[in-house]
ROFI-491370 format. One record per residue (C-alpha): residue in three letters; x, z, y. Coordinates in steps of 0.5 Angstrom, whole numbers, plus 500, padded with zeros to 3 digits. Example, Ala and Ser with C-alpha at 12.3 -4.5 7.8 and 13.67 -1.06 7.14 Angstrom:
ALA525516491 SER527514498 
END
This chain:
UNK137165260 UNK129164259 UNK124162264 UNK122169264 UNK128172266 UNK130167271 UNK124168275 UNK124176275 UNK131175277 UNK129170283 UNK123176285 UNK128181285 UNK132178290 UNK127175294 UNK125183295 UNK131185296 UNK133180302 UNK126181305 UNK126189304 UNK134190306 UNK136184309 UNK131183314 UNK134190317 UNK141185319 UNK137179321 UNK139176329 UNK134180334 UNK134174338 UNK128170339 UNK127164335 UNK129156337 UNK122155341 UNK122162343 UNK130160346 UNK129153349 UNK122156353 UNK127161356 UNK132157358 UNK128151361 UNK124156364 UNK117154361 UNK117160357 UNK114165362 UNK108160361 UNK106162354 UNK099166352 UNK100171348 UNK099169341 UNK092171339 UNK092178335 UNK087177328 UNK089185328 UNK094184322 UNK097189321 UNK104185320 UNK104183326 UNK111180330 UNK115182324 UNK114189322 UNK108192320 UNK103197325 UNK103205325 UNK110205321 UNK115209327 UNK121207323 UNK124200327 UNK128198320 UNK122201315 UNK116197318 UNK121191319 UNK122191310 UNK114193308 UNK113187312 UNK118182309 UNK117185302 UNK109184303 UNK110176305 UNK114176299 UNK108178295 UNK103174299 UNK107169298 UNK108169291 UNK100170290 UNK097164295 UNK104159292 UNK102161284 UNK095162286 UNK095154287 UNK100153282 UNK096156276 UNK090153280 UNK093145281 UNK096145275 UNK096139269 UNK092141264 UNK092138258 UNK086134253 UNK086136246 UNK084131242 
END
């Protein structure tokens, strides 16, 4: 398998896990949001400061439709992902002296 091959096919399945998967992911709070709750501080926290993203709290603004905001805001993580990540890959990368 070349090089190529293998990172279109990782690509593939990270959109597939982002876009379908998110769907089937547990609706329970994460491990901080969970231990506040059952030590009984979680009802001190601000709220989280809102930069008007709109993928804000897992899911993206002005779509209704709970499962297809929760898959357009997954796949675009994955995307933004691999820019910022092969953006400083390609930028911090060795490149090679002629001589």
């Amino acid at each position: 398998m070349t090089t190529r091959r293998f990172l279109l096919a990782g690509l593939l399945v990270a959109l597939l896990l982002a876009g379908f998967g998110s769907y089937y992911a547990s609706s329970h709070p994460d491990g901080l949001e969970y231990v506040a709750g059952e030590t009984g501080f979680g009802d001190t926290a601000k709220d989280p400061v809102d930069t008007g993203s709109p993928f804000a709290d897992y899911g993206t603004s002005g779509v209704d439709d709970e499962r297809l905001s929760g898959g357009i805001a997954g796949v675009a993580g994955v995307g933004l992902t691999l820019l910022i990540g092969g953006g400083l890959f390609w930028t911090l990368r060795r490149r090679e002296t002629r001589a």
